[in-house]
Each structure stands twice: as structure tokens, then as C-alpha cells.
C-alpha positions in Angstrom: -47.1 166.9 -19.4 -44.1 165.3 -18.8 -42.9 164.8 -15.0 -40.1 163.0 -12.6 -40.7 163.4 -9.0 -37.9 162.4 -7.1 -38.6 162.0 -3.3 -36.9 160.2 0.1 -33.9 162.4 0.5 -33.2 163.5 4.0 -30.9 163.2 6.5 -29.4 160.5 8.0 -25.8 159.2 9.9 -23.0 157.9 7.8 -23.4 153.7 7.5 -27.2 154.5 7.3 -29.5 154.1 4.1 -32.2 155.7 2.5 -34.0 155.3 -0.9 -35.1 157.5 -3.3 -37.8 157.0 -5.6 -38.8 159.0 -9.0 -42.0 158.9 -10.4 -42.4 159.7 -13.7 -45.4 160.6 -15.9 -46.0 161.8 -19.3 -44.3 159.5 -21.6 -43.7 155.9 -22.1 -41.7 155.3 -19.4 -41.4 151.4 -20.3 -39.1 152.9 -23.6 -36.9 155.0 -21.7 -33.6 154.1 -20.1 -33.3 155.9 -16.2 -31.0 157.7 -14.2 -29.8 158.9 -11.2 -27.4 161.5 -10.9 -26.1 163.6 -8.4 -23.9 167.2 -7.6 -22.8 167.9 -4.6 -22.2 171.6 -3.7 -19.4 173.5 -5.9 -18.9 170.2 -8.0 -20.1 169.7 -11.0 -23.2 167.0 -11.5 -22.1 163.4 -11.9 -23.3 160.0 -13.1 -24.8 157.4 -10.2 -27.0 154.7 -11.5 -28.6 153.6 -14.6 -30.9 151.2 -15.0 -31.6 150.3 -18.9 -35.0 149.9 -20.8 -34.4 145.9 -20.0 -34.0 146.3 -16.9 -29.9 146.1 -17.1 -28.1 148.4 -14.5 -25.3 149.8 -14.2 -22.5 152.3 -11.6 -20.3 154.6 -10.7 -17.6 153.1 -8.9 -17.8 155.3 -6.1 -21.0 153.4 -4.9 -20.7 150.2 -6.9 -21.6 147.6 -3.9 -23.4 149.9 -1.6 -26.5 151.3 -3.9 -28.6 149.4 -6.0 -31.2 150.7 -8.9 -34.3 149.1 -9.7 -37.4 149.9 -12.2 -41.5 149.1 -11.5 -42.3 149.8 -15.0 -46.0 149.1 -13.6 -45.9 151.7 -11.5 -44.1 154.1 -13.9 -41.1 154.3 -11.0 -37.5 153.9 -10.0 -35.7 153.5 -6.8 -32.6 154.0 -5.6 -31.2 151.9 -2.7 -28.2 153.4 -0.7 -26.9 151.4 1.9 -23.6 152.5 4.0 -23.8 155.9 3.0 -20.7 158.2 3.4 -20.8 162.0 3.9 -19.7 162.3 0.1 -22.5 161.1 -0.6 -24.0 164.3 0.5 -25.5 166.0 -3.0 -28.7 166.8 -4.9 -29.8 163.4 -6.3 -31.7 163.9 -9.8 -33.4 161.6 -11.9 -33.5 161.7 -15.6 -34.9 160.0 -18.6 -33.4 159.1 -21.9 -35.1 157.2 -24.6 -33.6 153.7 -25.2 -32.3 154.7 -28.9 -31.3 158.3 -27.6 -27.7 159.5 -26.6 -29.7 162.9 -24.8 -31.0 162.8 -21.5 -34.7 164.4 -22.4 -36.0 164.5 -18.7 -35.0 165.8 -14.9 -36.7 166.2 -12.6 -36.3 168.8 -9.8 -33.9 166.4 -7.3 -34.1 165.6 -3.8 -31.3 166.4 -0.7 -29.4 164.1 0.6 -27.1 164.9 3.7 -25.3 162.4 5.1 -23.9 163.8 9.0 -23.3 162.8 12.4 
């Protein structure tokens, strides 16, 4: 049975930082590029983070510089570091799974809240 668990989302002052983590189970995680994504209420869902099969990662530009992805293919995880947060960062993060010679996102998990307010 396939599963991503995202967790760490919360709430937290703008210029603060949280990370979010997604564990995954069920496949070959080590073959599959990763994702994070994101949709903020009444908007639709948008690209964050990817972070390839190799280990190459790449942004959006609304938080190149401020979040950073990584992979623990031994622990079958990824993370999402985001520093200086801004309250449009405030959205439902989601992590998905495509497989490296795949153009479909195959897995999502259920996302995680993050509000960033004063």
C-alpha cells in the first residue's frame, strides 16, 4: 500500500521557519523524483520544491533562497526547510511522487497546514 505522510505544519510568526517532512512507503522511493506543492485557499495548487531521483533540486521563485529540499532515501523521506516565512506562504503543503522516467505525478499524500500569522 502505497503512502506519503506529510507532517510539521503549524503555526508560526512571519520570519520564522518550520520543516515539513513526508514519509513515504510502498514503492521504490529511491526511483522516484519528489515534490512539494502547495494551494493556498481559493487559489489553485502550485509547484514548491522538487528534489530529483539524484538528488538534484530545484524552485519556485517565490521561495528560491528561503526553502531548501532534501531526500534520506535511507529513511524513505523528504524534508522541506522554510526559513523567513511570509503569510503567503500560508497554504496546504502536499507531497507527491513521480517516477524518474514519468511526466505524472502518481502519489499525494493528504498535506499538512501551514499558517504563517502574527
Amino acid at each position: 500500500q502505497v503512502q506519503l505522510v506529510e507532517s510539521g505544519g503549524g503555526l508560526v510568526q512571519p520570519g520564522g521557519s518550520l520543516r515539513l517532512s513526508c514519509a513515504a512507503s510502498g514503492f521504490t522511493f529511491s526511483n522516484f523524483h519528489m515534490n512539494w506543492f502547495r494551494q493556498a485557499p481559493g487559489k489553485e495548487r502550485e509547484f514548491v520544491a522538487t528534489v530529483s531521483w539524484t538528488g538534484n533540486t530545484a524552485y519556485a521563485e517565490s521561495v528560491k533562497g528561503r526553502f531548501t529540499m532534501s531526500r534520506d532515501n535511507a529513511k524513505n523521506t523528504v524534508y522541506l526547510q522554510m526559513n523567513t516565512l511570509k503569510p503567503e506562504d500560508t497554504a496546504v503543503y502536499y507531497c507527491s511522487a513521480r517516477e524518474k522516467s514519468s511526466i505524472q505525478y502518481a502519489y499525494w499524500g493528504q498535506g499538512t497546514q501551514v499558517t504563517v500569522s502574527s
